[in-house]
N, C-alpha and C positions, 0 to 999 in steps of 0.2 A: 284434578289439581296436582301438579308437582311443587316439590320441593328440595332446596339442600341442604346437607343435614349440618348444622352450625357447629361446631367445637366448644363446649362449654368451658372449658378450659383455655379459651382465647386470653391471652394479657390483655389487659384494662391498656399498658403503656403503649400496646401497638396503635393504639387509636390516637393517641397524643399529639400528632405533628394536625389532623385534619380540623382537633377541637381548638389546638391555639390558632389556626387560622382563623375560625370565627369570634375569635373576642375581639371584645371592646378598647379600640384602641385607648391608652392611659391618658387620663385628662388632661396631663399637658400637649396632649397633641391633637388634643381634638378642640373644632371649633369654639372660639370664644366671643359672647360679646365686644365689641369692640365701644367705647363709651367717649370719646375722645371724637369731636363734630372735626375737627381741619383733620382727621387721619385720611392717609390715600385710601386706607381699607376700608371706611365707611363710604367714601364714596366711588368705591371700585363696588361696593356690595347697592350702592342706590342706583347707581348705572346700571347695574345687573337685573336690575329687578324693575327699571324704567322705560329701558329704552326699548326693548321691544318692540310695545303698544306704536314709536313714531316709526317705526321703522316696517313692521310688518302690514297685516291686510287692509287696518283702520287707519293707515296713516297719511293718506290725502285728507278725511275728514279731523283729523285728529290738527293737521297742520293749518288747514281751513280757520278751524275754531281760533286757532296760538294767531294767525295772523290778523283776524279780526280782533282778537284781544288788543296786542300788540297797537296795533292805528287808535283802538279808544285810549289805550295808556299815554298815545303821541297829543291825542287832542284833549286827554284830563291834563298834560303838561302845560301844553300850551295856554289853555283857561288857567291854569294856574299865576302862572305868567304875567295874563293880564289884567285876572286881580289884584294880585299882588300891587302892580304900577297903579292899578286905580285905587287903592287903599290910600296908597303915599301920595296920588292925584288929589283925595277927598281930603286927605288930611292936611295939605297946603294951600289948598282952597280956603279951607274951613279958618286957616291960620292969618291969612292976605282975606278974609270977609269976602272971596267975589262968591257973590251968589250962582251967575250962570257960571261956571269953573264947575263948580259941586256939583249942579243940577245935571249936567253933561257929564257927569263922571258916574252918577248914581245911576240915568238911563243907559248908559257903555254896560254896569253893573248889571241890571238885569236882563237885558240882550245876552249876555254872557252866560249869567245864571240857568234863560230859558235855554239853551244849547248845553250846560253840563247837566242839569237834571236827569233830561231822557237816557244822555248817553251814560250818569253814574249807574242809572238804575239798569239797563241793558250789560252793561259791561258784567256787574253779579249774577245776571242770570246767565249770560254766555258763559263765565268761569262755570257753574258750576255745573250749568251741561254739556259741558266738556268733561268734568270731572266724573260727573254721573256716569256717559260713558265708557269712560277711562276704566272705572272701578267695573263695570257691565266686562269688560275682554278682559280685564285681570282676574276677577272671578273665576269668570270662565275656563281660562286656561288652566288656573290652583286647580279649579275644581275637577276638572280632567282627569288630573293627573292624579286627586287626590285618590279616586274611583278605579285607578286603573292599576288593572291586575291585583286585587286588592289591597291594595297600599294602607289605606283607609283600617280595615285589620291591623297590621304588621304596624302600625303608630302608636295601636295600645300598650304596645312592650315596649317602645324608645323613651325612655324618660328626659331626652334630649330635647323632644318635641312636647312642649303642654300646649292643653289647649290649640289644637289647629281648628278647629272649629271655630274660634272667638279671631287667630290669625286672619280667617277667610271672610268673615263675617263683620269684625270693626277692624283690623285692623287695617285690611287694605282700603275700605272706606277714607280711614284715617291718612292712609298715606297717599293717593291720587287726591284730594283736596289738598291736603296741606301740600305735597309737592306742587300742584299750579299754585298756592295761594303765595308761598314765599319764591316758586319761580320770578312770578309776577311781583312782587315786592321789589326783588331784584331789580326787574328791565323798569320798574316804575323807579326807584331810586335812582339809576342810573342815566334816567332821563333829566331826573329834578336836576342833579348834581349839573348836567351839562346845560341847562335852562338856566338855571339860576348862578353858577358860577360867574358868569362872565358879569350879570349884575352885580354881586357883590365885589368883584375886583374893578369894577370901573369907581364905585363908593370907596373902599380904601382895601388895598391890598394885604394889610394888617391882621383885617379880619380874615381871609383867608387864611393867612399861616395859623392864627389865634385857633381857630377850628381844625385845619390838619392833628396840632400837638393835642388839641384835646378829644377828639372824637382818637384818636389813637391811643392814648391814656386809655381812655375808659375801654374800649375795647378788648385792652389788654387782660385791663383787671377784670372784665366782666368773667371773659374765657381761663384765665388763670383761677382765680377765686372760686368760681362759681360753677364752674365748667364738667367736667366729668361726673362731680358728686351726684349735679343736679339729674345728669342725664342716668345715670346710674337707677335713683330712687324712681326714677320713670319710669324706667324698662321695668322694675321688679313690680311696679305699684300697679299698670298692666295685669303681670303674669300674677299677682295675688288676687286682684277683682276678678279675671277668670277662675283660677281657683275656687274661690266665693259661692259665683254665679253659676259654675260645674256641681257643686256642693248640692244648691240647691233643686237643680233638676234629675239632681240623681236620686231624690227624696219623693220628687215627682213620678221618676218614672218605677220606680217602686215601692210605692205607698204602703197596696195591698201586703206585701210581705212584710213591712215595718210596721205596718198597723197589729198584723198577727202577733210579731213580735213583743208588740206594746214598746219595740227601741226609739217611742218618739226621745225621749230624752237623750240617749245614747246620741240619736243624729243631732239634736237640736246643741248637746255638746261639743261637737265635730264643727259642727257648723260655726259656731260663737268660735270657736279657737279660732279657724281660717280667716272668719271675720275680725277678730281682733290684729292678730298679724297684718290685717291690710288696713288697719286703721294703725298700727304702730308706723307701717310705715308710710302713712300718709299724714301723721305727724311730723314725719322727719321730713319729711317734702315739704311740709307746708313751714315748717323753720329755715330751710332753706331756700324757699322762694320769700320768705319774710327778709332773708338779709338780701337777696337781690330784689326786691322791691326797695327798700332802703337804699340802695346802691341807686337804681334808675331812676328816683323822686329825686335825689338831691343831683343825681348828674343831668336831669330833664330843666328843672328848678336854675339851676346855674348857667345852663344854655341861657334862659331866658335872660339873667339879666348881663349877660358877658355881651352882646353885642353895644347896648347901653352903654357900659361903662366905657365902652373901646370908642365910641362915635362921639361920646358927650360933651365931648370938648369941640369938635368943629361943628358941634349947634352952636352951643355957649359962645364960639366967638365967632359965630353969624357965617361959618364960611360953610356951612352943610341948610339945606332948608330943612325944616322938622318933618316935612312929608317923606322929602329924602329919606330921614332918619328910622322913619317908616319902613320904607318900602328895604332899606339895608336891614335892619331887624326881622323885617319877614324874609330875604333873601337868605338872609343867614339860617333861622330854624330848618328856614324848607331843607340846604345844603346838609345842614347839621343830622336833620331826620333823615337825607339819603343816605350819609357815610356810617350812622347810628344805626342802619338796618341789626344788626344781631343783637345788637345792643338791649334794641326797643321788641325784639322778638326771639330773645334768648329762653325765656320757660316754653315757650311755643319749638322754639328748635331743639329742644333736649328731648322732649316729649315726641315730635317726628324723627330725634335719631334713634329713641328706643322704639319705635315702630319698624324701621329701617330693619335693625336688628332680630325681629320675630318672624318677619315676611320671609329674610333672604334665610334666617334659620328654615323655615318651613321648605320653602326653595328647595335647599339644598338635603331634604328628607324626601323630594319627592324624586323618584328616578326619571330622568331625559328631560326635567323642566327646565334648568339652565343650560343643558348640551340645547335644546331645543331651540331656546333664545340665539345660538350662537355664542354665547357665554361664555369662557372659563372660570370655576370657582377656584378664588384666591384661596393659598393655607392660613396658617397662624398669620405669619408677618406680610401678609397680601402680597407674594411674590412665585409662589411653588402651586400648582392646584395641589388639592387635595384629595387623595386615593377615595373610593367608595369603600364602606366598608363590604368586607366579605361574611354576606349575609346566606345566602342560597347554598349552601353546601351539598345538600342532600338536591341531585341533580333530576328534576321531574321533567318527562317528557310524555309524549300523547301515542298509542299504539291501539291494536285492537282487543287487546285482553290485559285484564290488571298481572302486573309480576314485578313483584321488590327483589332487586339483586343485593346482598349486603348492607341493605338499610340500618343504620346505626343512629338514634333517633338520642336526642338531649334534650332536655330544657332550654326554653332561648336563655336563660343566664348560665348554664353551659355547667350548672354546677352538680346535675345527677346525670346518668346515664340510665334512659327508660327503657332502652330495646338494644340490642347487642345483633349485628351481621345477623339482619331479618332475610329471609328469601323464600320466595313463594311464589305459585302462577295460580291464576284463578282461570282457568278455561271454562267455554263455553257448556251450560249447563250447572258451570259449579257454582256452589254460595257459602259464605264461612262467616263464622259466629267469634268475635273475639269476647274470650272470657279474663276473668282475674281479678284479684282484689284489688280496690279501691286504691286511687295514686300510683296503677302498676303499669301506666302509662296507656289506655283502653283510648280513649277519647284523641289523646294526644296522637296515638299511629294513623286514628280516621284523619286528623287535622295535616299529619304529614303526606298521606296517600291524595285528600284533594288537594296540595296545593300550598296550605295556608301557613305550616309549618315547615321551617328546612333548617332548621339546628339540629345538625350530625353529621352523615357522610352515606356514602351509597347511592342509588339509584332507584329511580320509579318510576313507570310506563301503566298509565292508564287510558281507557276510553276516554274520547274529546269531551269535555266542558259542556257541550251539545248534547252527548248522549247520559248524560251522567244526572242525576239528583243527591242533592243530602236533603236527610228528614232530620235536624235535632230532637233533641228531649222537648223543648219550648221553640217551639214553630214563631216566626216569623209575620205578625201579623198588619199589614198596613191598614192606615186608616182610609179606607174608602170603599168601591162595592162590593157585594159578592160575587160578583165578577169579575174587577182585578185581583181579589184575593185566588181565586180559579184559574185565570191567566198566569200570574205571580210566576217568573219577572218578565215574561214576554206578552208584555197587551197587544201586542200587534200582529197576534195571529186571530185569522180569522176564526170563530167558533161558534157551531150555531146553539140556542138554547136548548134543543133538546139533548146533547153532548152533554153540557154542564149541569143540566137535573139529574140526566141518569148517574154521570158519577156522583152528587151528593145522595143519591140511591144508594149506590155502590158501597159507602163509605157507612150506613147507617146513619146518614142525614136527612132523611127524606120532607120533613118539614121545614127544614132553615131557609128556604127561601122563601116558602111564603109566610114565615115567624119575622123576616127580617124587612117586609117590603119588596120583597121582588130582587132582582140581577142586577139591577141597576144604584138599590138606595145605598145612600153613604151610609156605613157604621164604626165606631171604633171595635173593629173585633177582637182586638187583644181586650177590652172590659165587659163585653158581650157574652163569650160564648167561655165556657170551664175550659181549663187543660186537656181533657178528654175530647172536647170538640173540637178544638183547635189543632190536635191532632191528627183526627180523623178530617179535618177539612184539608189538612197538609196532603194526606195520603189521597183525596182526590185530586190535588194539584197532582199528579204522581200519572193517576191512572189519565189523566187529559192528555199530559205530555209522553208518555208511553218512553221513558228513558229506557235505554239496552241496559246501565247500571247502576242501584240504586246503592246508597249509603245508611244505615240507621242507627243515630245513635241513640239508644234507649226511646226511638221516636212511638212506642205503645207501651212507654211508662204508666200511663194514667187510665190507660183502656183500662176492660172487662178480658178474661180470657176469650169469653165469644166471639168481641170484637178484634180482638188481637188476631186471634185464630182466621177471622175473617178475610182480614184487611191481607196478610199473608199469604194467604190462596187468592185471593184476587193478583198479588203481586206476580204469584206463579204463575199463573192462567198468563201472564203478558210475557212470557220466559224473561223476566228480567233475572241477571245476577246479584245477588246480594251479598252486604256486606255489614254486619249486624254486631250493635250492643245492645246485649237485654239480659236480665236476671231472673224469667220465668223459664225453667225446664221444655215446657210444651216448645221452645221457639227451636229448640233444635230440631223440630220433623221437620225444619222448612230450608235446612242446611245441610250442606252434602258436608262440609267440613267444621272442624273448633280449634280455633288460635289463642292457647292459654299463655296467657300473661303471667308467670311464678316471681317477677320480682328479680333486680338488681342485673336487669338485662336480659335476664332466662326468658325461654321462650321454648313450647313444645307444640307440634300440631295432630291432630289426632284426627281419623276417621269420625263424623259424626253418628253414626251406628253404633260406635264402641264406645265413644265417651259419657259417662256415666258420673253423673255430680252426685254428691256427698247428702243431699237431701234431695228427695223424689220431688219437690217442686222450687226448689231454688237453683241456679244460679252462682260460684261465688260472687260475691259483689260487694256495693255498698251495705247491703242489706244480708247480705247470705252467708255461709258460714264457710269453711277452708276447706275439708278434706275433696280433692279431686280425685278419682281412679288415675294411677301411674300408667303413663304409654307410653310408647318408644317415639321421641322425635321425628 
């Protein structure tokens, strides 16, 4: 193992240019809801996150579905049409006593009716297996992206991003339905308006203008009054029910330790706050859909009788017949409901622009998902993309031996410095033990060397992702055989069963497979097997896949020294390299080297033959106590 020997006496300020590269750019410049439904940037940010799906692999079937939609919206138009005429057909009939008039109006009726039935009821299932679809490639795609390269990690520190989970899961649901549902609104209104227009202007052209001024009144006031607040308390009322719903599965997925604790109360207080917050602000929402529900009863209410009033005089003196009067009265709501589209679906569009706003947030958290679409993300005023931040500082590349050149490792909030111009090789044969007190960054350097960590600056070359394992402290357990727990994460290699007995052999398992049912049965084994078995079944994932470099963080916490001692000579036996956190003395026979961590960026490395801890069976650690033998760097 080489090394360089670091300057302890380095300035803190010479680091300064590489750590203000990765901050967080200042909230006025970073992305913002936008809450405002006619901005170009809401619908620069719904194109972005829409058009894909028509344009890439699904998009013959995708346009398939829109065009069969589109013909049943031309033929619900058209029956509309022709009810309408036979309403005001019946109703003049019914006024002049002729019997066959009516009778011939009501059979035209149900001939009509049996033709829009089938097609009402087809028209919803075609919408929404489209939509099903739709939501099946958008999925898919978040989900990609969410997984790759572990992104999925790196979102637990954005507090930019809540809840992406609930994003992938409802909200995109939310947002491929209600985009075809008010698509289709649209091309259905626009058909009314043109069907029905020309009827109402050949009845009096009055009513025409009477409807322009008022469907554009209300309009106004809907979008001015109503408009942003409502879309506003949307977005948040969303982002507080995930809150909520994250609350509680995180009570879920650790029970066992809350129970020990006895913190049910602690959670169940935690919980009651988050929940009250989304009930305050689901108060405020539901006061403000109380005055646009107020708003839309008296402007729906006054629709109905303004055609009345406008016609009532050319009944009265006999120059309109009363069917007419009819058939102009249902001409007009029909019009009135096409130009009234946002009107009549104003709580419904606030609540899909704050969905708008989560997805393309998420979007734009995942890296090459809108470069991918062919997209550019708009900035603040949807005109300028916006920079990526500079996240990756600390430059990790793939080689055939671990060596940090300079590594200078931070907190992702940039606000300590854990390791100062680290540098090291770990050649073939070598294995190194990092020691040090608790918060002195231990955990943090394994998190930078795989991968997962790059807050600071330097350089890192490890073995490929291929040849490489981590063992945490608490192993990784899926719920299902003991056999993909064995495979864990590659099921797709072939491995015959006497492979995976001998290493629970190997491991000091030698009954858990037939304690558990056999290779095959489902288990939840994270509630199954102790901390000690769970790690010792990590370590035969270990010895299956035969990695050149192993990782360990404190991964034979919970063991027995025998077992510890054990499971480490088997490691040897496979010449792998190690790279180790642990607080029992014994673990140094199994390291040529020790990487003590002393705090405020120091760093020393020592011979493991020489280095000699402060008590004959600890460790410093969480648990151990401070004096280390002084060595030369």
């Amino acid at each position: 193992m080489s090394h360089h020997e670091h300057n302890p006496d380095a300035s803190p300020q010479n680091l300064a240019a590489p750590v203000q590269a990765a901050s967080v750019p200042p909230a006025a410049e970073r992305q913002r809801p936008n809450f405002d439904f006619f901005s170009r940037q809401v619908w620069q940010r719904f194109w972005a996150i829409a058009t894909p799906y028509w344009r890439e692999d699904e998009k013959r079937k995708a346009w398939t579905y829109l065009i069969v939609l589109i013909g049943m919206l031309l033929a619900e138009t058209q029956i509309a049409v022709l009810l309408n005429d036979q309403a005001g057909e019946m109703t003049s009939a019914l006024a002049a006593r002729e019997r066959d008039r009516f009778w011939n109006a009501i059979m035209y009726c149900l001939v009509v009716v049996a033709v829009f039935v089938p097609t009402r009821s087809l028209y919803y299932f075609v919408r929404d297996t489209l939509g099903n679809h739709w939501r099946r490639w958008l999925s898919h795609r978040l989900l990609g992206r969410y997984f790759h390269n572990q992104r999925f990690y790196e979102l637990t520190a954005d507090t930019e991003v809540d809840n992406p989970d609930q994003r992938i899961a409802e909200d995109v649901n939310t947002f491929t339905q209600r985009s075809l549902y008010f698509l289709l609104i649209a091309l259905g209104s626009m058909m009314q308006l043109v069907a029905f227009s020309w009827v109402l202007w050949s009845i009096s052209p009055l009513l025409v203008y009477v409807l322009v001024a008022y469907t554009a009144l209300g309009t106004w006031l809907t979008v001015k009054v109503f408009g942003a607040p409502l879309m506003r308390l949307n977005f948040f009322q969303l982002k507080r029910e995930a809150d909520f719903r994250f609350s509680l599965v995180r009570v879920r997925e650790n029970a066992e330790s809350i129970a020990f604790y006895r913190g049910e109360q602690a959670e169940l207080r935690q919980i009651k706050g988050r929940f009250a917050v989304a009930l305050r602000n689901y108060r405020r929402l539901l006061r403000q859909q109380l005055n646009l529900n107020f708003f839309q009863q008296a402007y729906n209410q006054i629709a109905i009788l303004l055609p009345n009033i406008l016609i009532a005089n050319l009944v009265l003196s006999g120059h309109l017949e009363v069917g007419q009067a009819i058939k102009a009265a249902g001409a007009f709501l029909a019009v009135l409901g096409a130009v009234s589209v946002i009107i009549d679906n104003f709580e419904g569009l606030s609540r899909f622009t704050a969905g708008i706003e989560r997805i393309y947030g998420l979007m734009r958290a995942l890296p090459g998902q809108i470069d991918e679409a062919g997209i550019a993300a708009s900035g603040p005023e949807g005109d300028q993309p916006l920079p990526r931040r500079k996240r990756q500082l600390i430059q990790t590349s793939e080689a055939p031996e671990l060596s940090l050149r300079n590594v200078t490792l931070h907190t992702p909030d940039l606000k300590r410095e854990l390791v100062r111009e680290l540098s090291f090789t770990l050649h073939k044969g070598d294995s190194l033990l990092i020691v040090g007190q608790s918060g002195s960054g231990k955990s943090s350097l394994l998190r930078a060397i795989a991968g997962l960590w790059r807050a600071g600056s330097g350089d890192i070359e490890r073995p490929p992702v291929a040849e490489s394992m981590f063992l945490p402290q608490r192993p990784y357990m899926q719920v299902g055989s003991l056999r993909s727990q064995l495979l864990y994460p590659d099921f797709g290699r072939e491995m015959d069963d006497g492979t995976l007995l001998q290493a629970l052999v190997d491991v000091n398992l030698p009954e858990l497979c037939e304690r558990s049912g056999g290779l095959d049965m489902e288990v939840d084994w994270g509630k199954t097997l102790s901390l000690g078995e769970q790690q010792r079944l990590a370590f035969a994932r270990v010895l299956i896949t035969k990695p050149r470099f192993v990782i360990l963080d404190e991964a034979t916490s919970a063991l027995d020294t025998a077992n510890e001692a054990r499971l480490y000579e088997r490691l040897l036996t496979m010449k792998a390299t190690l790279l180790s956190i642990a607080h029992r003395s014994a673990v140094l026979n199994y390291h040529t080297h020790v990487l003590e961590l002393t705090g405020a960026g120091q760093w020393a490395l020592h011979e493991a033959e020489e280095f000699v801890p402060a008590d004959a069976n600890e460790i410093p650690g969480p648990a151990g106590p401070v004096g280390l033998a002084a060595a030369p760097a």
